[in-house]
ZAMARGU-4260 file (C-alpha; in steps of 0.2 Angstrom, whole numbers, plus 5000, padded with zeros to 4 digits):
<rodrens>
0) 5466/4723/5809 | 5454/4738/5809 | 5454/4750/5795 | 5454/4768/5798 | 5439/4772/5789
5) 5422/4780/5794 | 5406/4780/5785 | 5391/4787/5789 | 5383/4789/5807 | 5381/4810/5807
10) 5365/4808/5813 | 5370/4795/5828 | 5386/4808/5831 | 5375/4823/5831 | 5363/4815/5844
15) 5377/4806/5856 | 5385/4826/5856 | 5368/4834/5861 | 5365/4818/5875 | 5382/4825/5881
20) 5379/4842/5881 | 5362/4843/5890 | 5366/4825/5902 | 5384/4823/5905 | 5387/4805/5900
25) 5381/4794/5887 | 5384/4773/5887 | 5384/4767/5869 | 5377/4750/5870 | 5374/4737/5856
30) 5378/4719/5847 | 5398/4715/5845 | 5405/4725/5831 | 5392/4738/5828 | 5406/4751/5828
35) 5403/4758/5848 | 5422/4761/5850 | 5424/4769/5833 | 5408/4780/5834 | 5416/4785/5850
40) 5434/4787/5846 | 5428/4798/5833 | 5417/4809/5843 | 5432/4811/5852 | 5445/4814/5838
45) 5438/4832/5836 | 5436/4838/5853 | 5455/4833/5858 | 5462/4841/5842 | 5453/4859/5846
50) 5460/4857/5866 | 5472/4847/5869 | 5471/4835/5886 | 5452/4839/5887 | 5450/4818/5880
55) 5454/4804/5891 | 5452/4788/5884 | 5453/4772/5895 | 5453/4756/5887 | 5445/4743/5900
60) 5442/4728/5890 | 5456/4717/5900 | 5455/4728/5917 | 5449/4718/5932 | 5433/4719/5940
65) 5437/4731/5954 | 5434/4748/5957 | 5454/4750/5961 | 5458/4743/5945 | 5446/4753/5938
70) 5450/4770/5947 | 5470/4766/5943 | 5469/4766/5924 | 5459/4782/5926 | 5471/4787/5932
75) 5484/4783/5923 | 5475/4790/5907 | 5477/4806/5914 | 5495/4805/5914 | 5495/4804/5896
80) 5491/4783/5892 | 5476/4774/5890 | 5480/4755/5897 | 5488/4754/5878 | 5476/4762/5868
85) 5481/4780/5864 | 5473/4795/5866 | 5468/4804/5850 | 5478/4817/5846 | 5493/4812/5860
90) 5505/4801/5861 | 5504/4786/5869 | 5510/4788/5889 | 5510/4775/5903 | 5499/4761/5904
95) 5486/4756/5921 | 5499/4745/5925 | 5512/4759/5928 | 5501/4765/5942 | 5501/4752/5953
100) 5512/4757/5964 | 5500/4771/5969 | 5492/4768/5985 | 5475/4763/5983 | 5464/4777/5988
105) 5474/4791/5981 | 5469/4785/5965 | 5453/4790/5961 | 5456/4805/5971 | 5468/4810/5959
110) 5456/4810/5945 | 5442/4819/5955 | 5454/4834/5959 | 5460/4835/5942 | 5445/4835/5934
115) 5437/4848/5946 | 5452/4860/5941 | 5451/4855/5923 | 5435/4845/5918 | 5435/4835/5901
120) 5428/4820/5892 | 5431/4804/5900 | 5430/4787/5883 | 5428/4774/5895 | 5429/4760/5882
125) 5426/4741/5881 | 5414/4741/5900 | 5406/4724/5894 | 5416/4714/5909 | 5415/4728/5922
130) 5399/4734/5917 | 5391/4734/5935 | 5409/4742/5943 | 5410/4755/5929 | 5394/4761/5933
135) 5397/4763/5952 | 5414/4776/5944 | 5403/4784/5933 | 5392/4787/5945 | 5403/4794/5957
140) 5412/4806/5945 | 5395/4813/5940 | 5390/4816/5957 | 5407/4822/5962 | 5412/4832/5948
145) 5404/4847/5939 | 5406/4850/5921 | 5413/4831/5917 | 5408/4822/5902 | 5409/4804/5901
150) 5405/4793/5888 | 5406/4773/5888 | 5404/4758/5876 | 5398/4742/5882 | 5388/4729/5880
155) 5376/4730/5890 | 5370/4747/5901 | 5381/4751/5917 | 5365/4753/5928 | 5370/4767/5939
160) 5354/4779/5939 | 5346/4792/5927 | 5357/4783/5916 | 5355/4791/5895 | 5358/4772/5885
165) 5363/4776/5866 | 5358/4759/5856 | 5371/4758/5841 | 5367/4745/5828 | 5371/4743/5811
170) 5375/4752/5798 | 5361/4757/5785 | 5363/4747/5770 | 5370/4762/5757 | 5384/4766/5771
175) 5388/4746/5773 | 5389/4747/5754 | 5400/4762/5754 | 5410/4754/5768 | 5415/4738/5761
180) 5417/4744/5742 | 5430/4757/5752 | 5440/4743/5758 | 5438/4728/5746 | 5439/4740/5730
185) 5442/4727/5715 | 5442/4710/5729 | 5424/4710/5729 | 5422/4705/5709 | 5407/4699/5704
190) 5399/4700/5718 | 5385/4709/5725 | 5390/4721/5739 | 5372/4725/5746 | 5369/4705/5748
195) 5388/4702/5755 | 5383/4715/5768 | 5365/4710/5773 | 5375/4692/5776 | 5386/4701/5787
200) 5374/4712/5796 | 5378/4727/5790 | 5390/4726/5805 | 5405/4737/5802 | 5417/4725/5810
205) 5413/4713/5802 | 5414/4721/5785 | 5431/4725/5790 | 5435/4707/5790 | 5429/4703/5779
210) 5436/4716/5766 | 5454/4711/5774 | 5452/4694/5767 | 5457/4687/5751 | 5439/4684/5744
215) 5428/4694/5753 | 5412/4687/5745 | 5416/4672/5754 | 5403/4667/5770 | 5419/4656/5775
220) 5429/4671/5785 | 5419/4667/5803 | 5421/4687/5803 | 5416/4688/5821 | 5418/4674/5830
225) 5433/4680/5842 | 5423/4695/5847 | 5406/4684/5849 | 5418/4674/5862 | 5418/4686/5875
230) 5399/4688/5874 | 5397/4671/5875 | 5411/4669/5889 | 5402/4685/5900 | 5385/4675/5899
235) 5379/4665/5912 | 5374/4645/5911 | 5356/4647/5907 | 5361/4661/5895 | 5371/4652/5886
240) 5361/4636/5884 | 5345/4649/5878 | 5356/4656/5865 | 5361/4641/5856 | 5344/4636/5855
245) 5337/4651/5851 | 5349/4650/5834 | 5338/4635/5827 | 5326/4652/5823 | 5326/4662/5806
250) 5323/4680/5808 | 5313/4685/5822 | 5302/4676/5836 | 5292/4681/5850 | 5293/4675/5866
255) 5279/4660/5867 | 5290/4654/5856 | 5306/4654/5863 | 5301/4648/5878 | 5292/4633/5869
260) 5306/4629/5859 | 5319/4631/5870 | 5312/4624/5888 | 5318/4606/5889 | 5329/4598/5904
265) 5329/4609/5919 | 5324/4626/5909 | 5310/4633/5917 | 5298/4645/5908 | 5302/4659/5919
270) 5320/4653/5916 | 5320/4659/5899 | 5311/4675/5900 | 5323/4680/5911 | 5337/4674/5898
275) 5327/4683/5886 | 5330/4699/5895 | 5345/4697/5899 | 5354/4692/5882 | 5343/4707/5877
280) 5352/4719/5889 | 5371/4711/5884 | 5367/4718/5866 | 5366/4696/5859 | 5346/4698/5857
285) 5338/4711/5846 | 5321/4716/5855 | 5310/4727/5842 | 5291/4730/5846 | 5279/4737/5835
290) 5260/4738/5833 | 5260/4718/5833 | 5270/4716/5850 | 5287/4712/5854 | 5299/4701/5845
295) 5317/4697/5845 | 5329/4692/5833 | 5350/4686/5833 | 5361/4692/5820 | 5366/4682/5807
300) 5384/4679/5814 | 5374/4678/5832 | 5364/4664/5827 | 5381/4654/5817 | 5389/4655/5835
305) 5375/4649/5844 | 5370/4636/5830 | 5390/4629/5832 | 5387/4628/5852 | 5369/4619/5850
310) 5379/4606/5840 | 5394/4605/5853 | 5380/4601/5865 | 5373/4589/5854 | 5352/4596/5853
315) 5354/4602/5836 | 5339/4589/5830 | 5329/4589/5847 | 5330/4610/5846 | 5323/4610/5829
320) 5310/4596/5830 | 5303/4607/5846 | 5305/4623/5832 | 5293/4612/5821 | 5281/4605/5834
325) 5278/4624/5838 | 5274/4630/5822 | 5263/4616/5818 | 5253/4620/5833 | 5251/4637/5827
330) 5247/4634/5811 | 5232/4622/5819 | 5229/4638/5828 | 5228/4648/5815 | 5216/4638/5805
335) 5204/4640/5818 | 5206/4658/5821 | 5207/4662/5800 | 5186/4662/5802 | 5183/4672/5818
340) 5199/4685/5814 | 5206/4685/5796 | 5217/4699/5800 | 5225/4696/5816 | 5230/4682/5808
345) 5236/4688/5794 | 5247/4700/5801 | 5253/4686/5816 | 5259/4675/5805 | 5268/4686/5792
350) 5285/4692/5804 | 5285/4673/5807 | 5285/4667/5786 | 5305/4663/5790 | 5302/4650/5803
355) 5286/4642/5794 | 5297/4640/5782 | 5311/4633/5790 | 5298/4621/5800 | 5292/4614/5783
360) 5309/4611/5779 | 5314/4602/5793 | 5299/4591/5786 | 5304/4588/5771 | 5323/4582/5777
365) 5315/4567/5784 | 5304/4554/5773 | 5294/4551/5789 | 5288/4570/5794 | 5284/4575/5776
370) 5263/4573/5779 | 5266/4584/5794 | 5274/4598/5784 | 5261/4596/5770 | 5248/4596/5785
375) 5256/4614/5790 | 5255/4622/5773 | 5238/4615/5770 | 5233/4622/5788 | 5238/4641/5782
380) 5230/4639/5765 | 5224/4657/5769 | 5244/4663/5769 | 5247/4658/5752 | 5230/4660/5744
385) 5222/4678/5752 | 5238/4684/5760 | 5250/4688/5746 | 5262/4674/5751 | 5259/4664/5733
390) 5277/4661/5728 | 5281/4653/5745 | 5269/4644/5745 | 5268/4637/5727 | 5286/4632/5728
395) 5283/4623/5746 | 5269/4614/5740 | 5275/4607/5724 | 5288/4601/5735 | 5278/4592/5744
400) 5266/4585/5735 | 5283/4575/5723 | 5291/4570/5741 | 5273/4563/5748 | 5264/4553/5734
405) 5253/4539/5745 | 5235/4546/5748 | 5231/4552/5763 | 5220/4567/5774 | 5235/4578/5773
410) 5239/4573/5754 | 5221/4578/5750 | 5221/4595/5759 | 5236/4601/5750 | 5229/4597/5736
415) 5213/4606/5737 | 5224/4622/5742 | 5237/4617/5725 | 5223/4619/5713 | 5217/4634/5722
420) 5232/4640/5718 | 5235/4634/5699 | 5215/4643/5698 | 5222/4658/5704 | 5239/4656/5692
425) 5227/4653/5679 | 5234/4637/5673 | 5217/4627/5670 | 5224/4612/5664 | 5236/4608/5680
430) 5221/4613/5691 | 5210/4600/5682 | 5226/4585/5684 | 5226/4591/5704 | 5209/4593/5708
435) 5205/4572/5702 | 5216/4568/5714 | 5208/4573/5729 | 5199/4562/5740 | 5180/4562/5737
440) 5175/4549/5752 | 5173/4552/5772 | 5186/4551/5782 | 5195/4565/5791 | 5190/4579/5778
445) 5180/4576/5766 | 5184/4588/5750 | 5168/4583/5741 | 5160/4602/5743 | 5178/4607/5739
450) 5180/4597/5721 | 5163/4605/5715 | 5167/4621/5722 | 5185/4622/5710 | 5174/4611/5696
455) 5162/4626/5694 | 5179/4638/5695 | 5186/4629/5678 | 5167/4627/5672 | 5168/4647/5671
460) 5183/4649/5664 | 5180/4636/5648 | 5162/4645/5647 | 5151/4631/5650 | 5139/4641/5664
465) 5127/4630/5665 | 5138/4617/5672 | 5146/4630/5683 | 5129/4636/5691 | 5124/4616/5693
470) 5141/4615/5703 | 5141/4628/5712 | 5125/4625/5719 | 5132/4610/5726 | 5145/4616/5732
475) 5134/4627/5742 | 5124/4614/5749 | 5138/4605/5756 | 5148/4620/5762 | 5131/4622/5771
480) 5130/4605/5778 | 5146/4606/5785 | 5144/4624/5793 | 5159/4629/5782 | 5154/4648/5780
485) 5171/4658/5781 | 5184/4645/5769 | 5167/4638/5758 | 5152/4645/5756 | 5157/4663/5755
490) 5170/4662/5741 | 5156/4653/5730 | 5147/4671/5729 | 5164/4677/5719 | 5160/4661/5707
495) 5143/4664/5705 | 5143/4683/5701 | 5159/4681/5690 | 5148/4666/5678 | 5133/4678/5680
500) 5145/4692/5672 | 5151/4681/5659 | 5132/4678/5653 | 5131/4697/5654 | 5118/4696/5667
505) 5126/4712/5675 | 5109/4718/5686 | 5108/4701/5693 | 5127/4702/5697 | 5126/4715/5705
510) 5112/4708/5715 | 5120/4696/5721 | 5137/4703/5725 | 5125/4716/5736 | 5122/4701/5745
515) 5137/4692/5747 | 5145/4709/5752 | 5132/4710/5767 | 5134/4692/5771 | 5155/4693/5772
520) 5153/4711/5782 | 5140/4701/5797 | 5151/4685/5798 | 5170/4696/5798 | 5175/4689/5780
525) 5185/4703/5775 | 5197/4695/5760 | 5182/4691/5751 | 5171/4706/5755 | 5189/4714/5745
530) 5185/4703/5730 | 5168/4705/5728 | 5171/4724/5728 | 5181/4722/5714 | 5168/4711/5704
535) 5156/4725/5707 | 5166/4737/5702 | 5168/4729/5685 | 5149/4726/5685 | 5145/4746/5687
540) 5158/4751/5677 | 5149/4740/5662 | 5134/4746/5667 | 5137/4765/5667 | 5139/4768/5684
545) 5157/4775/5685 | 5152/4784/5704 | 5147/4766/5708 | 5161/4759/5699 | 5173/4769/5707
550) 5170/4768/5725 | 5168/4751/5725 | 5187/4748/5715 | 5191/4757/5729 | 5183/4748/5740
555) 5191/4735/5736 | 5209/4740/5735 | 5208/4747/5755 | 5203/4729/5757 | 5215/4719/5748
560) 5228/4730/5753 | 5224/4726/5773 | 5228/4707/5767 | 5244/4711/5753 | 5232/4701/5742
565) 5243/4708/5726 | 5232/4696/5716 | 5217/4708/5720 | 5227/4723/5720 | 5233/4722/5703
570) 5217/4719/5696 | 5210/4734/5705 | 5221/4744/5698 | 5217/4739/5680 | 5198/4740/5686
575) 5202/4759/5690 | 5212/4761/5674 | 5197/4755/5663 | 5185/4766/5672 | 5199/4780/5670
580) 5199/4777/5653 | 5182/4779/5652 | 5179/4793/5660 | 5194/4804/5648 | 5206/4803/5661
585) 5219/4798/5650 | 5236/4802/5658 | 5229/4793/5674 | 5222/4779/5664 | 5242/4774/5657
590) 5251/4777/5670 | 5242/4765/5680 | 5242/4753/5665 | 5260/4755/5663 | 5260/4751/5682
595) 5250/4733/5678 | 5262/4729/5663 | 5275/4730/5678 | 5265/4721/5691 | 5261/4706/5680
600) 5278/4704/5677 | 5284/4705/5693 | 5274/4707/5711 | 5260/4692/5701 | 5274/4687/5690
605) 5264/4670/5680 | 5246/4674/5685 | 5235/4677/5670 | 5227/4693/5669 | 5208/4686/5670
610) 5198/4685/5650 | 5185/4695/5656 | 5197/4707/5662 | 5209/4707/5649 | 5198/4709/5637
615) 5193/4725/5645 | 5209/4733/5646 | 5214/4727/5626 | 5199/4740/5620 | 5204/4754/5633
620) 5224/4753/5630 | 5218/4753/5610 | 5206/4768/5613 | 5219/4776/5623 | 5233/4775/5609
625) 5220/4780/5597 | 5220/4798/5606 | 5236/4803/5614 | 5252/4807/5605 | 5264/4792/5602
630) 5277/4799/5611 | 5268/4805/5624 | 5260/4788/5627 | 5276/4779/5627 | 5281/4792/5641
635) 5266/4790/5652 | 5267/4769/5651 | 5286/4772/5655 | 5282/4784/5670 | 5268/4767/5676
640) 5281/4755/5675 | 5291/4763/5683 | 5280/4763/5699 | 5280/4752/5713 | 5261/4741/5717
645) 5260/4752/5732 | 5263/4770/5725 | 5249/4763/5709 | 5237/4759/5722 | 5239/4773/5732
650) 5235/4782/5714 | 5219/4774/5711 | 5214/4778/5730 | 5219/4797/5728 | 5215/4800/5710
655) 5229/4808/5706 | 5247/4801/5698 | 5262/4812/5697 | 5257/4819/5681 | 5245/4828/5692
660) 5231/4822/5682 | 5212/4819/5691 | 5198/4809/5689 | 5180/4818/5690 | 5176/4804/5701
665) 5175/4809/5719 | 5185/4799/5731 | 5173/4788/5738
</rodrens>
């Protein structure tokens, strides 16, 4: 059942007519159920309304693949049917099959000389089994006939030449929304229609089924199985085989991967990447490309078909434990390559958080693999701890650590990377319990330089300096020892400038952030480079330096926001509200305060604010209700929290917030 309802798409409808106008032909190509053959029919609907027998729609999903077949349901179009599918606007006349009888070359003659004498728009729909054949017609016509406009929907391109491809794919989310709410009105209930749509793609077709069911909320329906068939029937043997493993993927992947993950038996390499291109052109792959390079991803009702053939094939568990093995590699990879390029890697691994994820997983299902899925979040500490990934990692972790209780190499690295974390969450007491369980002797990796490292952390956050100097000095020494530059020794320079800070040494803070900064910016260390721009910052802005202050906060926010460290950035931007404050630019100063209150509770939800920090921004919020209007300070903190981390930053950067208020600090 297909409802006869249209949503959206002006802008696709608008570029498909000016494609026709200035080319001649258009093939709309794209996934099953994108909505080709409505988006079609419905350029259409308009054009046969205003003149009459100008449309001819041929429906050629069950037409064999010949080019008399083709050319005699042409034909037959243009005596009024469609092979079954009306023409819009006209009434339904006689089918292909009624034009048989016609002798075979006549056929196709017939159309040419009635289009020459009266050209019009040709809907050749459904070309995904007589793509090549259909193309070879269309090709012809163009060449043959002057003024005709023909527009197909397929699958895949036709491949005739010069031909103008039209990719349709989903709807965007407020039309899918509007779309389903349309058709399931009070069905949907409780649920949320943005989520049920993102299940289902945003695909039109599949919101239609989905919205003809009883409960539409439920991911029971298998909305678009019967069309996926014909995909899957129209695909070749290797096709087919890369598909179904290629579903054991979440979200996107690139091609090292599939081809790692899905080359076993007789399936070359070279096999795959030309599946790869080839499920790519019959609409079943998504190929997107960026800055990064070029990845691919299945839909979600994609990947449940392919997921059901993988287990009718019986290499569900082999396919996954191959998924997993490739991940780990790269992790191992990325562990080495975090101290050389900190963000190539950042940005590699982030497209790929789903499938770490899933990779973990498939770890943790087995009581034998879970040391190899603590080994793989251990090896991308960086992800969790510099990279903004906190939650993800936090949650896997823990996991871990409750399934995986014997002690071991792996045991103790995910442990020193656990109590980095609790450091960072500021929950002292839980860092303390973690950090006594790490292994303090030789062995694979020896944490000793680590465990002082975190033991002068807490030793600054209790107060006790002394202590914390004494550690961090040996910490030092060993991160030295063990040429551990990038991961060790350059993070202690953030410990010992922040105890030096709490003593109210601020020169020699400064001093020695000066030199951590040029150390980090020789050896590549950017993430910390981004930190200890934000100590300084704090440090000139208590010594009277606002100039100082201010570039350096700044500083720092370009830098943490090259990483999505929201830890760092959220402190920048209450570093740049304090130096606001002080420097009378109130209105700036609360809305980025507001902006904080907001981010604490959200983007860096149960990470305390820092004391030294907090304590700063309790006497510049007190001084800034102490002169500005009640009302008008309600209003400006309202305004902050109603801003998004990026758009607070991006504030602090500029200077400016939407009150149109500026700071008499230059931009530096």
């Amino acid at each position: 059942m297909e409802a006869d309802v249209f949503v959206g798409r002006q802008t696709e409808l608008a570029d498909i007519c000016g494609l026709l106008g200035r080319a001649g032909h258009v093939t709309l190509t794209g996934a099953a159920g994108t909505g080709k053959s409505r988006l079609a029919l419905r350029l259409a609907e308009p054009l046969e309304r205003e003149s009459p027998g100008y449309v001819h729609v041929v429906d050629l999903s069950e037409t064999p693949d010949d080019i008399v077949a083709l050319s005699e349901s042409l034909a037959a179009a243009f005596d009024g049917g469609s092979d079954g599918r009306e023409r819009p606007g006209a009434p339904a006349g006689k089918s292909a099959n009624g034009a048989r009888g016609r002798s075979r070359l006549p056929a196709l003659e017939t159309v040419v000389d009635s289009l020459r004498v009266n050209p019009g728009l040709i809907v050749l729909d459904g070309c995904d089994r007589v793509a090549h054949t259909a193309g070879i017609l269309v090709d012809r016509l163009l060449r043959e006939v002057r003024g005709v406009r023909i527009l197909a929907t397929s699958r895949q391109p036709l491949g005739f030449p010069h031909e103008n491809v039209y990719p349709v794919e989903a709807l965007s989310t407020a039309d899918a929304v509007d779309l389903l709410i349309t058709l399931a009105g009070d069905k949907l209930g409780g649920a949320d229609p943005a989520d049920l749509c993102r299940r289902l793609d945003n695909l039109p077709l599949a919101i239609e089924r989905a919205a003809a069911t009883p409960d539409p909320a439920s991911p029971r329906h298998g909305a678009l199985c019967d069309t996926l068939g014909l995909s899957h029937e129209l695909c070749g043997v290797e096709e087919r085989l890369v598909w179904a493993r290629l579903s054991v993927f979440s979200g996107g992947f690139d091609a090292a991967a599939a081809q790692h993950v899905c080359a076993a038996g007789d399936l070359t390499r070279g096999q795959i990447l030309d599946a790869l291109s080839d499920l790519t052109s019959s609409s079943v792959l998504i190929r997107e490309q960026d800055d990064r390079g070029v990845r691919y991803r299945l839909l979600n009702a994609v990947r449940r078909y392919g997921a059901a053939r993988l287990d009718e094939l019986g290499e569900t568990d082999e396919t996954r434990r191959r998924h997993r093995d490739h991940f780990l590699a790269l992790s191992y990879q990325a562990a080495r390559g975090w101290r050389e390029d900190q963000l190539g890697w950042c940005r590699r691994l982030q497209p790929d958080l789903p499938n770490i994820r899933l990779a973990v997983e498939y770890c943790y299902s087995r009581p034998e693999e879970v040391r190899r899925g603590l080994d793989l979040i251990a090896c991308l500490w960086f992800l969790w701890n510099c990279c903004g990934r906190h939650d993800t990692g936090y949650a896997l972790l823990q996991r871990g650590l409750d399934l995986e209780r014997e002690p071991g190499p792996e045991r103790s690295r995910a442990l020193w990377v656990y109590t980095w974390m609790l450091i960072q969450h500021g929950d002292l007491e839980s860092a303390e319990r973690t950090l006594a369980q790490c292994a303090t002797g030789p062995g694979e990796w020896d944490a000793t330089a680590y465990i002082s490292h975190f033991q002068a952390h807490l030793a600054v956050a209790r107060g006790d300096l002394a202590e914390a100097m004494r550690l961090i000095k040996e910490a030092r020494v060993g991160h030295r020892s063990a040429g551990d530059l990038v991961a060790g020794f350059l993070p202690t320079y953030i410990v010992v400038a922040a105890a030096l800070m709490l003593a109210e040494r601020y020169e020699e803070a400064v001093s020695v952030l000066h030199e951590g900064r040029e150390l980090c910016g020789s050896c590549g260390d950017y993430w910390t480079l981004a930190r200890l721009d934000l100590l300084l910052a704090q440090a000139e802005r208590i010594l009277g330096n606002t100039t100082a202050a201010t570039a350096s906060v700044r500083e720092s926010l370009r830098g943490a926001r090259l990483f999505d460290d929201t830890i760092a950035l959220v402190e920048g931007i209450e570093t740049f509200a304090a130096i606001a404050e002080d420097d009378g630019d109130d209105a700036l100063a609360t809305v980025l305060l507001g902006a904080a209150s907001r981010a604490r509770g959200t983007v860096t939800a149960g990470f305390r604010c820092p004391s030294m920090l907090a304590g700063v921004l309790d006497r510049s919020e007190a001084r800034l209700r102490g002169r500005t209007d009640e009302k008008e300070y309600e209003r400006l903190v309202e305004q902050g929290r109603a801003t998004d981390l990026p758009t607070a930053v991006e504030y602090a950067l500029q200077g400016v917030a939407a009150t149109g208020g500026r700071t008499p600090a230059e931009d530096g």
